[in-house]
C-alpha positions in Angstrom: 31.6 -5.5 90.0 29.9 -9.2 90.5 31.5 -11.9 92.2 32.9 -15.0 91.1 30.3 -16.9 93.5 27.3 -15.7 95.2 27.6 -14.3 98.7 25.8 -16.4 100.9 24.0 -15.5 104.3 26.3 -15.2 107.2 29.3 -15.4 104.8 31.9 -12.5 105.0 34.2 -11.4 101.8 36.6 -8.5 101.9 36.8 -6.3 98.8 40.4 -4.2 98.1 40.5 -2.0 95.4 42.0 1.5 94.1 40.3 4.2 92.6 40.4 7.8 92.3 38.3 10.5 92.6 38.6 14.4 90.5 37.5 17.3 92.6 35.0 19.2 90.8 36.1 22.3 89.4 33.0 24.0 88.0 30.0 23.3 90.5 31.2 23.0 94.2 28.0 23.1 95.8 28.3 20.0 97.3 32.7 19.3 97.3 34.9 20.9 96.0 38.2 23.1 96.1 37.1 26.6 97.5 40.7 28.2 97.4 44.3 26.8 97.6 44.2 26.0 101.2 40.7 24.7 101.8 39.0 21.5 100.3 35.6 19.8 101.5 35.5 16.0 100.1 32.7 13.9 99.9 31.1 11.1 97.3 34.8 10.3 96.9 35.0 6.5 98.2 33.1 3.3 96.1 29.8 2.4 98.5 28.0 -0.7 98.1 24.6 -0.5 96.7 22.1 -1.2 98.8 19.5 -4.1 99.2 15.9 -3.8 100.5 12.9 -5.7 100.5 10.9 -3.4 98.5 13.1 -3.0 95.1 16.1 -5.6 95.7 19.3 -4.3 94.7 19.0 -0.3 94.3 20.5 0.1 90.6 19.8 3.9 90.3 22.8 5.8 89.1 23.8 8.7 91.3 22.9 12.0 89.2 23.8 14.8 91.5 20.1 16.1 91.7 18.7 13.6 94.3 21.1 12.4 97.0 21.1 9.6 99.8 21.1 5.9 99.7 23.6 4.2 101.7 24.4 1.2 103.4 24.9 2.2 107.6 28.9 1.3 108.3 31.5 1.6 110.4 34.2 4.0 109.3 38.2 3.9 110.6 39.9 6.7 108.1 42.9 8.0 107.7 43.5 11.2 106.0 47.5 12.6 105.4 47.6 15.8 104.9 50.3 18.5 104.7 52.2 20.2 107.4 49.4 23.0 109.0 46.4 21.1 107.4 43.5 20.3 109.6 41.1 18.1 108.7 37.8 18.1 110.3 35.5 15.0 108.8 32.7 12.6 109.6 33.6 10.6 113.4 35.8 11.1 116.0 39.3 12.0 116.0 41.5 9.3 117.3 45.0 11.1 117.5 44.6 14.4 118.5 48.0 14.5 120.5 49.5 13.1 117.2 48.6 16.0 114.6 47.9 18.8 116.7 50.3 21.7 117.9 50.3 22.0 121.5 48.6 25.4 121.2 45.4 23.8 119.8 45.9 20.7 121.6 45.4 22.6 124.1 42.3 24.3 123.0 40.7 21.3 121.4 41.2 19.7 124.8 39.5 22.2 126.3 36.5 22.7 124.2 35.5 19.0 124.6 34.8 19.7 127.8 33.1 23.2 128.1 29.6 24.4 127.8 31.1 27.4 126.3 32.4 28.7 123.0 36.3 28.0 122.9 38.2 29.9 120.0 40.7 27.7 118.6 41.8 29.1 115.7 41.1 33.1 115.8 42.6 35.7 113.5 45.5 36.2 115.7 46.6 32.5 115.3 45.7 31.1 112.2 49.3 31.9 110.9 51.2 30.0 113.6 51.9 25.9 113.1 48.5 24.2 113.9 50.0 20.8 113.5 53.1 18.8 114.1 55.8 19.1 111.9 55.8 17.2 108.7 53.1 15.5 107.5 50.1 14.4 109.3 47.4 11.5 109.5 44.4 12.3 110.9 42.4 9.3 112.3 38.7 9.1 112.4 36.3 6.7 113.4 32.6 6.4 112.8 30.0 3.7 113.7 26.8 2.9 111.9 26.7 6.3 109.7 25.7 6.0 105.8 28.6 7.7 104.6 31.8 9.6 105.7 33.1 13.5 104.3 36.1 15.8 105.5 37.0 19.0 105.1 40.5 20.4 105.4 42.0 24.0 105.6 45.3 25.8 106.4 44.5 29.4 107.4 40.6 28.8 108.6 39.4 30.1 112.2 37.8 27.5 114.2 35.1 27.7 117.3 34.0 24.5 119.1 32.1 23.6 122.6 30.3 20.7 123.8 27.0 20.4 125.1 24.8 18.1 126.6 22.7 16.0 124.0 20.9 13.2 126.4 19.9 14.3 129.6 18.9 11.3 130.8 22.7 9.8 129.8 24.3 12.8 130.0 26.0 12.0 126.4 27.6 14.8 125.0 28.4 16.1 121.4 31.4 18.0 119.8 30.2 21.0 118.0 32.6 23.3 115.5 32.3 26.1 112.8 34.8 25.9 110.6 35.6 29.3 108.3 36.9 31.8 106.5 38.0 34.9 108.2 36.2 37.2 105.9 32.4 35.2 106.3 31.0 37.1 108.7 27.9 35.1 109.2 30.1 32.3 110.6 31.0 34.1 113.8 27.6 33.1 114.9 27.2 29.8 113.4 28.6 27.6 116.3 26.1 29.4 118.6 23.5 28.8 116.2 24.2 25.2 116.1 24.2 24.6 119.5 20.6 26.1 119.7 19.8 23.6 117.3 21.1 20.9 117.9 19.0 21.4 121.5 16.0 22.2 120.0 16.3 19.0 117.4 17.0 17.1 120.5 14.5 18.6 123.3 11.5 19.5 121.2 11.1 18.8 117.6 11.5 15.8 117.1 12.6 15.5 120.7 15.2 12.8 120.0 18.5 13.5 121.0 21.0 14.4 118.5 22.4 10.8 117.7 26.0 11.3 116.9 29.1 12.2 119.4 30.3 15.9 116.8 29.1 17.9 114.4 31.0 20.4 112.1 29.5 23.5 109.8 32.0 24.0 107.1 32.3 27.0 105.2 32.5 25.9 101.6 30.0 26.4 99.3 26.0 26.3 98.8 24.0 24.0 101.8 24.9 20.4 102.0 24.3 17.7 104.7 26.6 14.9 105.9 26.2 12.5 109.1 28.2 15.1 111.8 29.7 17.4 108.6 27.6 20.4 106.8 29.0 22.4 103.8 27.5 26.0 104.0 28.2 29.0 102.1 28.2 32.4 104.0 24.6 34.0 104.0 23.8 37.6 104.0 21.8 38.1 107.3 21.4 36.1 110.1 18.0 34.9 109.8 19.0 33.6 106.6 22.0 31.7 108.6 19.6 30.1 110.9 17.4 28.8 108.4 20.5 27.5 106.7 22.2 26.0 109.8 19.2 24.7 111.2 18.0 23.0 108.3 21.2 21.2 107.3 21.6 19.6 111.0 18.1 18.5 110.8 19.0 16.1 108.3 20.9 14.6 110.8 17.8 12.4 111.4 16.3 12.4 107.8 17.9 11.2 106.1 21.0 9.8 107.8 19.8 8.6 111.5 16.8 7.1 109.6 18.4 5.5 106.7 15.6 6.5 104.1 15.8 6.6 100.4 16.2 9.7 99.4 17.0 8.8 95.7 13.4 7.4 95.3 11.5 9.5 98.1 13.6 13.0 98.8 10.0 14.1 100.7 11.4 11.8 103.6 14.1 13.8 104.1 14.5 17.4 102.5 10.6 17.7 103.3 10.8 17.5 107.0 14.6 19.4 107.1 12.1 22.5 105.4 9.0 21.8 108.7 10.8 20.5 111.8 13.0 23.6 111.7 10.3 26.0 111.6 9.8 27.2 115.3 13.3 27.3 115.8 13.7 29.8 113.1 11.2 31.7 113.8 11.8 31.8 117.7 15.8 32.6 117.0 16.0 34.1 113.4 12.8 36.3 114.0 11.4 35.7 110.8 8.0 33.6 109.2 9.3 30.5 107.9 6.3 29.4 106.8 5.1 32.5 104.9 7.7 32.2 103.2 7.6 28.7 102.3 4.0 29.3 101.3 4.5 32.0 98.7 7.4 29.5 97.1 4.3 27.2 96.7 1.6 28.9 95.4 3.6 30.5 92.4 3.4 26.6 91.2 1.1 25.0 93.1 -1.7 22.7 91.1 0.1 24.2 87.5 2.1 21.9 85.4 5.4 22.2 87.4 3.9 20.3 90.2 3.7 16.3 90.4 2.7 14.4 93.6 5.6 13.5 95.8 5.4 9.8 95.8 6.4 10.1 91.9 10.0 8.9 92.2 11.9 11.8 92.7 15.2 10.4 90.6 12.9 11.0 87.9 12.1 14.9 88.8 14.6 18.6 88.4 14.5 22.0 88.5 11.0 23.6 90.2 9.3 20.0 90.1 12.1 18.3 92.1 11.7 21.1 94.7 7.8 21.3 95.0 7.7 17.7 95.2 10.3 17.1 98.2 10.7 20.5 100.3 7.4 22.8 99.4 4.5 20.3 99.5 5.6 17.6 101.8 6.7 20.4 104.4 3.5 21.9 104.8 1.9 18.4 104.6 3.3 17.8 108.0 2.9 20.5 109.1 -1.0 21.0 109.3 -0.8 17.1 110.1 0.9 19.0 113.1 -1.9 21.0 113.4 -4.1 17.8 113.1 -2.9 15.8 115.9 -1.4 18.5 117.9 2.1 19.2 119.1 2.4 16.8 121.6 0.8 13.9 120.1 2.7 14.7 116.8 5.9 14.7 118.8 4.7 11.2 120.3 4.4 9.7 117.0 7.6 11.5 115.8 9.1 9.7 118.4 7.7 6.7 118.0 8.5 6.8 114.2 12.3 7.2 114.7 12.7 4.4 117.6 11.2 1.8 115.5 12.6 2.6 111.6 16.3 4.4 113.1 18.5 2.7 110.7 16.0 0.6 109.0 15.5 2.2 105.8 11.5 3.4 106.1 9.3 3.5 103.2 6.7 6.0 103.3 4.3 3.6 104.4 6.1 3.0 107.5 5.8 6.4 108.0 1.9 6.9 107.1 1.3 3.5 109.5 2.5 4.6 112.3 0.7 8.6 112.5 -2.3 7.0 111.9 -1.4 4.6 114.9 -1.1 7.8 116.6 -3.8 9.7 115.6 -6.1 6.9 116.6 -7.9 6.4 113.0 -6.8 5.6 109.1 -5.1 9.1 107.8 -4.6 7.5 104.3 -7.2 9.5 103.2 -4.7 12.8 104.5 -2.3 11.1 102.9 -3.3 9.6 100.1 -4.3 13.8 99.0 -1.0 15.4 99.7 1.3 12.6 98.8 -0.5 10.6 95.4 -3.1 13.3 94.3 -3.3 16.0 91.8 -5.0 18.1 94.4 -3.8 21.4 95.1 -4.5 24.5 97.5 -7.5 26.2 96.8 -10.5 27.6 99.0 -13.1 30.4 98.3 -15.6 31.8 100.7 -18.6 32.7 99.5 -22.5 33.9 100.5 -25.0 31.1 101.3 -27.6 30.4 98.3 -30.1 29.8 101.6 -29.0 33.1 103.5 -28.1 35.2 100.4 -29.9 38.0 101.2 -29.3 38.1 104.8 -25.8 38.1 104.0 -26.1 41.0 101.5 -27.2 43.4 104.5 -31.2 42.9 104.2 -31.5 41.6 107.3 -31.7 44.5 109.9 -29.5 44.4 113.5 -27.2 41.9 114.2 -27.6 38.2 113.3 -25.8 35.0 111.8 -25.3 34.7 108.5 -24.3 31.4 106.4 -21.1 31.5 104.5 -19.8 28.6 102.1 -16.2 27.2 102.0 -15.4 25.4 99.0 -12.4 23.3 98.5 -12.0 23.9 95.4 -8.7 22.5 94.8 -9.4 19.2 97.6 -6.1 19.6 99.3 -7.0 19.3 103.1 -6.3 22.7 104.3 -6.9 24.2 107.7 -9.6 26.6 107.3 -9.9 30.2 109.4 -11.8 33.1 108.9 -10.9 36.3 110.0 -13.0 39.6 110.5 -11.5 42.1 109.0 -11.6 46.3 109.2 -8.2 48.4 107.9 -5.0 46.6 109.5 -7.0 44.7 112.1 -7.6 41.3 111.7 -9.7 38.8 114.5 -9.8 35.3 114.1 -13.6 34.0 114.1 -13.4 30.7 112.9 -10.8 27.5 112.9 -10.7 24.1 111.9 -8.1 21.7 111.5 -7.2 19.9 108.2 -9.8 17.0 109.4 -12.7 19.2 108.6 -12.5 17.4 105.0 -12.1 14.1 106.0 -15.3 12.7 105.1 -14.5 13.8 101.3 -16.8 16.9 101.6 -15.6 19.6 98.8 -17.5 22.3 100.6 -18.5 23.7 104.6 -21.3 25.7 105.6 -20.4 28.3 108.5 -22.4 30.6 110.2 -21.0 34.1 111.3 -21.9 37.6 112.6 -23.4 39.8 110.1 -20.3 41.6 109.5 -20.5 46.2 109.7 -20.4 48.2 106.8 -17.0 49.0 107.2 -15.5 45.2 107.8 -15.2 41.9 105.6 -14.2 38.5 106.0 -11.2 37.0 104.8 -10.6 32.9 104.3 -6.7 31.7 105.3 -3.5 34.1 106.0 -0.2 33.4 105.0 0.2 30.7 106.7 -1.9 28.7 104.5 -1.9 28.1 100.5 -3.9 29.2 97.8 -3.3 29.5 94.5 -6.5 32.2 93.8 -6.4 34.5 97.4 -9.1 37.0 95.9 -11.9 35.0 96.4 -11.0 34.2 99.8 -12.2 38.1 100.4 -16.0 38.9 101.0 -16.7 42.4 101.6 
């Protein structure tokens, strides 16, 4: 809608209008109806587009592919709802003496104040009245979030504790799961969050979590909200931590961080996929990154991969997910590698106090790690976000030492190898010696070891036994052609 006169700096107008809004009844990854009693809602209010001093007015439609761009608001919401209904959503609740029975009144009450999981709703109680009598408005508030969402169910079990965020304030945070009594995943899943949500706020990125509540939902797929996630139930528990963790991690990107996910979905879904990584390996006891690696080389450097920095309203399918989870996640995460966890936090920090709610571009974002690396990364940068380059080393003999390395040289000596980047992605590079299962590490560099624009590294290693070889990378690293990383 335009105005009848232009809006003027410091000039307030108040807009009123009706709409509606259809619950989807098809694809419900995101909202939708998930039974007769249970509903998650979200994209159901009018937003006001938002205005930045890169593009103006944002005028890109909202496709349901890419996701976030939203003004930061303050939220007061009421939500009727049927007798029994609870509605958890986006905020605080305002009324809880006003809409709940005194058995989870109770229990609520309770769980805001213990470092322990409380059991609200359990099997034996989800039948009795969880509400007062009648109808019920629930009344949330929210300050400075990007958007709002709810959920609501009659007969779901409910667990909830809160937990220390800020040590140094002591500020604390509400945390629920919300589900179905058959989704045996979600027994686990407030536990899970609450290991989290202390990791996301203690180590990586070290910022405490910003908001006062956060709620998993059991609906449908994996969706993100500021303080609300949609999950569907997973079939093992690692694959509920990598879930879990990764949809509270967008907590800060993109929501804390206000970034534009429409145009640059790496600034978001990118680092949900990397910051989570430890924590999923430390708690879910699998390789995160192994597996995010062989997801990348089946299309890395082929035609269904783009740089990230091509708008990514403009990208689906296999490109739209190379370009904002696969390749910008292991981008940070040898920039990691680079600078070193505690200087990486340092800047991470850094990042987040100066652009929280600003709307970064990602040159805000490539500024200020090279501020903290202490030199120009653009040429990092410039590779994994605007290139064509993809991951590809080989290891091969020395033309100098090529008969020394073919075994004509008698004892034990140094030999020259030569690592070619092949595909000029700045990759870390390791060598291994390698005999049956065993595997030790030999050699290591960093990312940085191409920083000059070199395509290729001389190396000089032990002349290897008859029975061992040497092998260039692991799983932890990409390439698109792993045979010739093997000399025997």
């Amino acid at each position: 809608m335009k105005l009848d006169a232009p809006l003027n700096t410091g000039v307030n107008v108040t807009l009123e209008m009706n709409w509606e809004v259809k619950i989807p009844e098809i694809s419900r990854v995101r909202m939708g109806k998930y039974s007769d009693s249970t509903l998650f809602i979200a994209y159901w209010y009018p937003q006001m587009s938002v205005y930045d001093d890169l593009q103006g007015w944002d005028e890109q439609n909202f496709t349901m592919n890419q996701e976030f761009y939203n003004n930061f608001g303050d939220f007061d919401v009421k939500i009727t709802a049927p007798e029994g209904f609870l509605i958890w959503a986006t905020g605080e609740l305002q009324n809880p003496a006003e809409v709940y029975s005194e058995e989870i009144l109770k229990s609520f009450e309770k769980a805001k104040t213990s470092n322990e999981i409380v059991k609200i709703v359990t099997k034996e109680t989800k039948n009795n009245l969880k509400t007062k009598k009648g109808k019920n408005a629930f009344h949330y508030r929210a300050k400075y979030v990007p958007d709002f969402a709810f959920g609501a169910a009659l007969d779901y079990l409910w667990d909830a504790s809160t937990m220390v965020v800020d040590v140094k304030t002591g500020r604390k945070a509400l945390i629920s799961a919300v589900y179905n009594e058959k989704s045996e995943d979600f027994y686990q899943v407030a536990d899970i969050s609450r290991q989290a949500i202390k990791y996301f706020s203690e180590d990586l990125p070290g910022v405490p979590y910003p908001y006062p509540s956060m709620t998993v939902f059991n609906g449908q797929g994996g969706m993100e909200f500021p303080m609300m996630v949609n999950d569907g139930s997973e079939p093992t528990y690692a694959s509920m931590v990598g879930l879990t963790s990764h949809e509270i991690a967008h907590t800060y990107f993109p929501f804390f961080m206000g970034t534009n996910e429409v145009k640059y979905a790496f600034m978001d879904e990118g680092w949900a996929r990397m910051i989570p990584y430890k924590f999923q390996k430390e708690v879910g006891k699998y390789n995160p990154i192994a597996t995010q690696m062989k997801a990348y080389d089946e299309r890395a450097g082929r035609e269904f991969e783009v740089p990230p920095m091509v708008p990514s309203i403009q990208l689906e399918g296999p490109t739209y997910r190379m370009a904002a989870y696969n390749r910008p996640a292991l981008a940070y995460l040898f920039l990691q590698d680079m600078m070193g966890e505690d200087k990486f936090r340092e800047a991470m920090q850094n990042y987040i106090e100066v652009w929280k709610g600003k709307h970064p571009n990602p040159f805000d974002f490539f500024n200020i790690m090279s501020s903290f690396y202490g030199e120009d990364l653009s040429w990092y940068f410039k590779s994994w976000f605007f290139n064509w380059d993809y991951p590809d080393l080989k290891l091969s003999y020395s033309l100098i030492d090529g008969e020394k390395a073919k075994g004509k040289k008698e004892g034990i000596g140094e030999d020259e190898y030569v690592i070619e980047n092949k595909g000029r992605l700045p990759l870390p590079v390791k060598i291994y010696l390698a005999e049956g299962t065993f595997k030790k590490l030999v050699y290591y560099k960093p990312a940085s070891i191409w920083k000059d624009g070199k395509t290729s590294i001389k190396v000089k290693l032990e002349t290897p036994g008859e029975m061992t070889w040497y092998q260039l990378g692991d799983e932890n690293i990409p390439d698109v052609n792993r045979p010739d990383n093997v000399l025997k």
